[in-house]
C-alpha positions in Angstrom: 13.3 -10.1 20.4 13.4 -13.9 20.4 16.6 -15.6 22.2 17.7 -19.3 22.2 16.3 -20.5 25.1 19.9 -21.7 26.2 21.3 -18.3 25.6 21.0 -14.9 27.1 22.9 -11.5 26.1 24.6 -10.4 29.2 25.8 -6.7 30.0 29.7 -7.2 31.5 29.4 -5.6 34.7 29.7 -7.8 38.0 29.2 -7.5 41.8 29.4 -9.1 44.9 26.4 -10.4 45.0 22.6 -9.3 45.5 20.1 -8.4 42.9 20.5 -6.1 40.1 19.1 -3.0 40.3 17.4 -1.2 36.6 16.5 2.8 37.8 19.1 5.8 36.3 20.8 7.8 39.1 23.1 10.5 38.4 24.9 11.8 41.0 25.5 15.7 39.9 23.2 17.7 38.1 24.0 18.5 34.7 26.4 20.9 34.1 27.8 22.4 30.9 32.1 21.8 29.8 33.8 22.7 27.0 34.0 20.4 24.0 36.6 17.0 25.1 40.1 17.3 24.4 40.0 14.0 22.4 42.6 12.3 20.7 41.9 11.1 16.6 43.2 9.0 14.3 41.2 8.5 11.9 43.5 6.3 9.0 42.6 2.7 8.9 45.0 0.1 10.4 47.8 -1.7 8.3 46.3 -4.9 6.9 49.2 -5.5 4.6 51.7 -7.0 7.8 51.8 -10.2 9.7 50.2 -11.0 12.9 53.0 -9.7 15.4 54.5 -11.9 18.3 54.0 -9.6 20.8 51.6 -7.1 21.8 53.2 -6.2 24.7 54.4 -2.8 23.9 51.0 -2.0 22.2 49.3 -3.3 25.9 51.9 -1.0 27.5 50.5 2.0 25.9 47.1 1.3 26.7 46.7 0.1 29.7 47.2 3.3 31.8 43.8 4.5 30.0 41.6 1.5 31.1 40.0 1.8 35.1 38.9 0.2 37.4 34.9 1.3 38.6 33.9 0.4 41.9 30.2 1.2 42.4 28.2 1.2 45.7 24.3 1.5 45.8 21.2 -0.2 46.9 20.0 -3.1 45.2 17.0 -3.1 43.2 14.7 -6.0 41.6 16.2 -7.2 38.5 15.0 -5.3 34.9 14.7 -6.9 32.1 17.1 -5.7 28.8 15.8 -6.2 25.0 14.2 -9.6 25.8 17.1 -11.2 28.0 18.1 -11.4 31.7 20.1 -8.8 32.8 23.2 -8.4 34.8 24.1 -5.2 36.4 27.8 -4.4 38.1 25.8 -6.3 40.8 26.2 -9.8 39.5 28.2 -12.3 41.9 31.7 -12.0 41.5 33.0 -15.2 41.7 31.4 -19.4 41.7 27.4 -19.3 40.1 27.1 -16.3 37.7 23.3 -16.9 38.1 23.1 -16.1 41.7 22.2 -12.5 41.2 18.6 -14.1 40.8 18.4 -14.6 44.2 16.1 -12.3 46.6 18.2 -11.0 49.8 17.4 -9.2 52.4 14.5 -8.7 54.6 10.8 -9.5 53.1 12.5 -11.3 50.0 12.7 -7.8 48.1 15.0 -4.8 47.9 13.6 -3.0 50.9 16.0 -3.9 54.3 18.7 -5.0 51.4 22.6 -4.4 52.5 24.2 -2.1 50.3 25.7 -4.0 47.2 29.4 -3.5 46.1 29.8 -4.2 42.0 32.8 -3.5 40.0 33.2 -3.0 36.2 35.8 -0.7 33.5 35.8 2.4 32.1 38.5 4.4 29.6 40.0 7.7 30.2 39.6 10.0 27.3 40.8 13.0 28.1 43.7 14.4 30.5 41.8 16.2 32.6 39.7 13.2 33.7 36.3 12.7 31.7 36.2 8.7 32.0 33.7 6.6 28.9 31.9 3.6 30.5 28.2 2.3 30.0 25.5 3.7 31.2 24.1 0.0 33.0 27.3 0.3 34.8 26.2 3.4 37.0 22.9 2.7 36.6 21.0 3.6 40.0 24.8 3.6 41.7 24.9 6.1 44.9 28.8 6.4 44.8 31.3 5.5 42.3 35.2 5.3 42.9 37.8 4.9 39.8 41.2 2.8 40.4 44.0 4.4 38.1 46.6 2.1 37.3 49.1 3.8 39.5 46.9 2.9 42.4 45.0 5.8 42.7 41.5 5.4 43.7 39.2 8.9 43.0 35.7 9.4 43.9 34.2 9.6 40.3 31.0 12.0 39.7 28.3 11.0 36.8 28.3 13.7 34.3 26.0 12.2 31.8 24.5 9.6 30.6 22.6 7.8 27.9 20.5 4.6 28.3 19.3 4.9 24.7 23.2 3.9 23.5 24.3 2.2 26.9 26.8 4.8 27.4 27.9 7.1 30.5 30.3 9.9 31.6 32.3 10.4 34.8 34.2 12.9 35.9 37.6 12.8 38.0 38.8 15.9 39.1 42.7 15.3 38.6 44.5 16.0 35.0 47.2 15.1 33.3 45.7 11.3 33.3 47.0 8.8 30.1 43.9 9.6 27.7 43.3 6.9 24.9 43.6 7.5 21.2 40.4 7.3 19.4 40.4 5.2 16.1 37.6 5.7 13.3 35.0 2.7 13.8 33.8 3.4 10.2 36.6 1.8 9.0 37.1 -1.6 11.1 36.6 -4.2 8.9 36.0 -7.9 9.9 39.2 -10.2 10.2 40.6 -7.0 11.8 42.5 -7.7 15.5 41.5 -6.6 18.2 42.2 -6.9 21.9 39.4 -6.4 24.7 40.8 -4.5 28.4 39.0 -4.4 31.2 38.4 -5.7 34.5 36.7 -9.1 34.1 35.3 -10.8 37.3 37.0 -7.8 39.3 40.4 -9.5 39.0 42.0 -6.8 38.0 43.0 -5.5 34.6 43.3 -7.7 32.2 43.8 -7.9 28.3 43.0 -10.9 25.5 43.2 -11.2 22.3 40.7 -11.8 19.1 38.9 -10.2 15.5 36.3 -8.7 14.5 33.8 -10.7 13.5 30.8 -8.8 12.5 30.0 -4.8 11.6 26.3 -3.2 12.3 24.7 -5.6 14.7 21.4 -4.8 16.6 21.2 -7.4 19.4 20.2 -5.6 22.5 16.8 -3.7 22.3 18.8 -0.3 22.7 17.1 2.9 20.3 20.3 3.2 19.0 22.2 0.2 18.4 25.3 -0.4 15.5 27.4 -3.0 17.6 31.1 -4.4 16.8 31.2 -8.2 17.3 34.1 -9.9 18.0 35.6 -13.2 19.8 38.3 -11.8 22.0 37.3 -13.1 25.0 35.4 -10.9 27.6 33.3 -11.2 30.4 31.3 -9.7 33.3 33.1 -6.5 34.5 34.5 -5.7 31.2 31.7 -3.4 31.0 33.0 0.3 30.1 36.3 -1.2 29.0 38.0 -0.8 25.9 38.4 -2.6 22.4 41.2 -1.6 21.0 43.1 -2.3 17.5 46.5 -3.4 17.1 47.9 0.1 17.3 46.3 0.6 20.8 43.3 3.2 19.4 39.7 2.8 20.9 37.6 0.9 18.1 34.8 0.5 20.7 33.4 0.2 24.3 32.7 -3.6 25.6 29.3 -3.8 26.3 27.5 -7.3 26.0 28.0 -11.0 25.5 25.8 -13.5 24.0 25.9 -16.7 26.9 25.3 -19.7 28.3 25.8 -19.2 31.7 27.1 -15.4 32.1 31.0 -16.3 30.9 32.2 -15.6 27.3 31.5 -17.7 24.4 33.3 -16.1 21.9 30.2 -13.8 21.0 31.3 -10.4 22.2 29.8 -6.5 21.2 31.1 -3.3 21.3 30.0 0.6 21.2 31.6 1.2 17.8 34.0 4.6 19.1 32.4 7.5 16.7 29.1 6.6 18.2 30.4 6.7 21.5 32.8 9.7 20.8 29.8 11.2 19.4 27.1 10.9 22.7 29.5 11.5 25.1 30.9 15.4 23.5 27.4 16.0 24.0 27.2 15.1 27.9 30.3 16.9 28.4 29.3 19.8 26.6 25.6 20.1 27.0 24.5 17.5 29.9 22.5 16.0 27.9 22.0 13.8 23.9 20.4 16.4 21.8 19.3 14.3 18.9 17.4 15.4 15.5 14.1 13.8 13.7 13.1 13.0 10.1 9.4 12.7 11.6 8.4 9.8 10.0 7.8 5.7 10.5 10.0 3.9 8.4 10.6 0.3 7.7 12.8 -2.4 6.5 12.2 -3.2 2.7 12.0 -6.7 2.2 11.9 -8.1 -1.2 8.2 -8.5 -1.2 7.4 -4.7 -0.9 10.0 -3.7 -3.1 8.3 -5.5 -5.6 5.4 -4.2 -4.4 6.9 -0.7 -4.9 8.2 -1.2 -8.4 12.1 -1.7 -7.5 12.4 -5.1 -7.8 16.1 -4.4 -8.3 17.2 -2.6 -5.0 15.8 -3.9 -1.8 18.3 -1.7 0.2 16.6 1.6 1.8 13.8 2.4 4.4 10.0 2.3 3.4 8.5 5.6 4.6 5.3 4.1 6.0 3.1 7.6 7.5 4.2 11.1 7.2 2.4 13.0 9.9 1.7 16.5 8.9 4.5 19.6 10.1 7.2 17.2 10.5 10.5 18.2 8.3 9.4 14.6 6.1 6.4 16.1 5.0 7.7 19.7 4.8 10.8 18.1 2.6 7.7 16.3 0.4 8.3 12.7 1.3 5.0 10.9 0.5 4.0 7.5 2.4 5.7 4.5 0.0 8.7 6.3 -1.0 11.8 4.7 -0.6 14.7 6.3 1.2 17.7 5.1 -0.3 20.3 8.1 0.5 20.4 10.8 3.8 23.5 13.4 3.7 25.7 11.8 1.1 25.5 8.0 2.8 23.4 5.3 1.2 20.8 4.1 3.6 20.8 0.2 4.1 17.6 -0.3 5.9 15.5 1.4 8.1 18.3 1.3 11.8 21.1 2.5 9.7 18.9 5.6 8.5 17.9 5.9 12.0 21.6 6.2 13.2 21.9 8.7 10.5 19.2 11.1 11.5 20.2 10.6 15.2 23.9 11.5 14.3 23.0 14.9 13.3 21.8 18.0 14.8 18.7 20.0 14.7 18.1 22.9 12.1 20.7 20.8 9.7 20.0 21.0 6.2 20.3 17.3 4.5 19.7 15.6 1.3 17.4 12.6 0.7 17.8 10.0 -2.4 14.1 8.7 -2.8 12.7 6.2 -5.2 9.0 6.7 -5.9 7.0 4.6 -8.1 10.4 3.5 -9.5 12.1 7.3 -10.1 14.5 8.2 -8.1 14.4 11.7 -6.5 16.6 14.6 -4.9 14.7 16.1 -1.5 15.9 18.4 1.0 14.7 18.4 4.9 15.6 20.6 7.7 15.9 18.6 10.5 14.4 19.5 14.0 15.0 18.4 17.7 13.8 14.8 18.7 11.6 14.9 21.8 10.5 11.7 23.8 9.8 8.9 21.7 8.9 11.0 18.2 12.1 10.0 16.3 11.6 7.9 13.3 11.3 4.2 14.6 11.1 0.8 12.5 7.5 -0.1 12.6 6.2 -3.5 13.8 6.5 -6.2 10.6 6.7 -10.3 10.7 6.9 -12.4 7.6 4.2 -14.2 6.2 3.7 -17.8 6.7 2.3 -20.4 4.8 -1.6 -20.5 4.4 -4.3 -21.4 2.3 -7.7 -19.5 1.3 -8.6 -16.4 0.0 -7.1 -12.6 -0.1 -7.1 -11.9 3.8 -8.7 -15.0 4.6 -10.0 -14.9 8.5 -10.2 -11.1 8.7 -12.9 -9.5 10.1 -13.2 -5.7 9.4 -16.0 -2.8 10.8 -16.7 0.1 10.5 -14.9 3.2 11.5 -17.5 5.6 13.4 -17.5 7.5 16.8 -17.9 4.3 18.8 -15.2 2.2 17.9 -13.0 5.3 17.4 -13.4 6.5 21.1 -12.9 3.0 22.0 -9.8 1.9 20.1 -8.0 4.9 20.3 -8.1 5.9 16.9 -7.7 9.9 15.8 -10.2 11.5 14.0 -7.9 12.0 10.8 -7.3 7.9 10.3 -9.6 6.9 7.4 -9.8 3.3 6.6 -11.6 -0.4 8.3 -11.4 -1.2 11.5 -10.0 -5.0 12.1 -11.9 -6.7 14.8 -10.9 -10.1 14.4 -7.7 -12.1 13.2 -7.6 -15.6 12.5 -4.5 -16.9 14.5 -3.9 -19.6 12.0 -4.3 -17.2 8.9 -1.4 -15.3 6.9 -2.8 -11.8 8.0 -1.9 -12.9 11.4 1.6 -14.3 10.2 2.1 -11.2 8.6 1.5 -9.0 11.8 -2.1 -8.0 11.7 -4.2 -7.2 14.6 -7.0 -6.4 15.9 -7.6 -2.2 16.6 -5.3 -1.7 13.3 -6.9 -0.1 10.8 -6.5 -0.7 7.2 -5.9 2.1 5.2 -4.8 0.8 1.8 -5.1 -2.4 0.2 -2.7 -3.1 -3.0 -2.5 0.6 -3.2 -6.0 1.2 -2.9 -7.9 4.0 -0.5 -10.2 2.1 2.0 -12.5 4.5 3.2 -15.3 1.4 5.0 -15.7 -2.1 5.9 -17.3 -2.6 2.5 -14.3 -1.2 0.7 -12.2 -3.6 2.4 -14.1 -6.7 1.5 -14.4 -5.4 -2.0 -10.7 -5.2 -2.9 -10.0 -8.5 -1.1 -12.8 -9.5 -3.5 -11.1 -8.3 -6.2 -7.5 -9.4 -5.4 -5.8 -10.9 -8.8 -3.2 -12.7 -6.7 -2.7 -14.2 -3.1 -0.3 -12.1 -2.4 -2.2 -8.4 -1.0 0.1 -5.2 0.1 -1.6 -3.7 2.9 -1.0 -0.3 4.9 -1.6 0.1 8.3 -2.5 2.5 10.7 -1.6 1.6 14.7 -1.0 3.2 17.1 2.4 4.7 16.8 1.6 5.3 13.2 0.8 3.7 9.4 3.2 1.0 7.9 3.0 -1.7 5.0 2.8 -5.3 5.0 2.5 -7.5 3.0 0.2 -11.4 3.1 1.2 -13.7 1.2 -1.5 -16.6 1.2 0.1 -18.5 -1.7 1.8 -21.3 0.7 4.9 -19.6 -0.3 7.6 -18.8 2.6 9.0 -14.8 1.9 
């Protein structure tokens, strides 16, 4: 993802100093609880009042459920997150937020290192003491001690965590503890208040005060990502802690800022709470995420390929790009260029919010699809089966066109698809289409995301079956605007190249 190069999205944990370490460590092997004794309310908050004087009774209630973490371990080299630098509960604590770049120890790398002390938050969510925080916060951590705030300081195991959402589990073994209510994040709505609690800097607990100023943001390079926004201010070690609304229920877990220099700017995000409630019944209950898959690589529709697709009118869904054979897409019937515009009752925005969706539910599920196809709109049913490694449906790779002049794909070069060139790109024996050797980086192809070792499979809805076929549709092409699908490796997508001079 690109960043400003004057701003950097920074995870809230902090440290004494050292260099961040990026490896998971848990510290017990998984083991198998009954389902959370959570706390729910799910109405939506009272927007009809004014904006009290006081939050001090609300603060009363809440505090008790918000730690203090204390993590120990052994510093590692830095990792880069989603495009941006990094900090870990290992950044300095105090003076030059920056100074985690530093290399310490012996031999200028982590080998001979002291053993680095960080400190961050976390939120007690049930009364028998399973603890929410985020998974960058125990990342690679040998020991982890919680601070009530009675004073009590417990040595805190890892249950489970989840780097694909950022989110962790610990374990206290004491009970009756003050467990926080749960609100439903579904219904936040921006201009809501909110107040952040945590442990910024390792001061100590600490509470402040703001709104919510955006719903459904994707900001961190996380597979699963639907992130609150909002200006209350928080900084490093407010990682884990909790965002809370004005009746003191858990809206979400603080988890990043966007920066200058590692303090808060106002730009804030949060762990909406039913994703969070969501991973973390699994850890407890099964040690582990157990996530379903559609089985299919979707994309966002952008107004250019729902014109190409004959829905002009609606450019909110997710383009099925490839339907690999056996997967519950193609078992269901969805066809490569249909439109998902509904999954299990819920419209589908674009292609991350229909990935949330599939994620949310649970293999062997039966659910309904909305699809438009060529313009009708049609009723499907899939059974959903169990995500493993990197199989679930992802967003493929697309960039907009830019403005160019010439010819349809103008500074293309296609070949041939034979045993050579497939042994040497890669390519499955069940990908029909042309081979693209060369890009012109000045051309719209190459604007529009075309590379070299993709194949093209269709052109403006076309079958390519050769190199020939290629340069006789481009031949052919009654506008400067060509719809392309695309086979790379991770599967086939659409794209559009607009050589018109027009900006999509």
């Amino acid at each position: 993802m690109k960043t400003n190069p004057i701003m950097k999205l920074t995870l809230l944990a902090i440290a004494s100093g050292g260099i961040a370490f990026a490896t998971i460590h848990t510290l017990e092997s998984k083991a198998n609880h009954s389902a959370p004794n959570i706390t729910l309310d799910s109405k939506p908050i009272d927007r009809s009042g004014s904006l009290p004087n006081s939050f001090a009774d609300t603060l009363k209630r809440i505090t008790p459920s918000v730690v203090k973490i204390d993590i120990t371990g052994k510093a590692q080299p830095l990792a880069n997150f989603g495009g941006s630098e990094r900090l870990s509960p290992f950044e300095p604590s105090g003076g030059d937020l920056r100074r985690f770049f530093e290399q310490r120890g012996p031999g200028g790398g982590p080998q001979g290192m002291p053993r680095e002390h960080g400190a961050a938050s976390g939120v007690i969510i049930t009364p028998d003491g399973f603890i929410l925080t985020n998974h960058h916060v125990i990342d690679h951590a040998d020991k982890v001690q919680v601070t009530l705030q009675d004073g009590r300081n417990l040595t805190a195991k890892v249950l489970g965590d989840d780097p694909k959402t950022d989110l962790a589990v610990l374990k206290v073994d004491v009970g009756d503890l003050p467990a926080i209510t749960f609100a439903d994040s579904d219904r936040v709505q921006v201009g809501d208040i909110v107040l952040a609690v945590g442990n910024p800097f390792g001061i100590g607990e600490s509470a402040s005060m703001g709104m919510i100023s955006a719903t459904g943001r994707a900001t961190l390079g996380l597979d699963y990502e639907d992130f609150i926004q909002t200006d209350a201010a928080i900084n490093p070690g407010n990682s884990g802690g909790a965002l809370v609304d004005t009746q003191g229920r858990l809206v979400g877990i603080n988890t990043a800022i966007l920066s200058h220099n590692g303090g808060n700017n106002g730009v804030g995000f949060a762990i909406p709470s039913n994703l969070a409630r969501s991973v973390m019944t699994d850890l407890i209950t099964d040690g582990k995420v157990t996530r379903a898959r559609l089985g299919v690589m979707i994309q966002d529709l952008t107004p250019a390929l729902a014109r190409e697709f004959g829905t002009t009118a609606n450019t909110h869904g997710a383009l099925v790009g490839d339907v690999p054979a056996k997967t519950p897409a193609a078992k269901a019937g969805l066809e490569s260029g249909d439109i998902i515009t509904g999954f299990a009752g819920q419209p589908v925005r674009d292609a991350r919010s229909l990935k949330l969706a599939v994620a949310s539910h649970k293999p062997g599920e039966r659910v309904d699809l909305k699809v438009l196809r060529q313009g009708s709109e049609k009723s499907l049913t899939a059974t959903l089966e169990a995500l493993s490694g990197d199989d679930q449906a992802t967003p493929a790779r697309m960039r907009s066109s830019g403005r160019s002049e010439g010819d349809s794909l103008n500074g293309v070069a296609v070949a041939d698809l034979d045993r050579a060139t497939r042994r040497e790109a890669d390519i499955p024996a069940d990908v029909t289409g042309a081979l693209v050797t060369t890009v012109d980086e000045s051309a719209a192809a190459w604007e529009a995301g075309l590379r070299p070792g993709d194949v093209i499979e269709q052109i403006n809805h076309q079958p390519v079956a050769s190199a020939e076929d290629a340069v006789k549709l481009t031949a052919r092409a009654a506008t400067k605007e060509t719809l392309l699908q695309i086979w790379s490796h991770g599967g086939s997508h659409f794209m559009t190249v607009d050589e018109s001079g027009d900006k999509q």
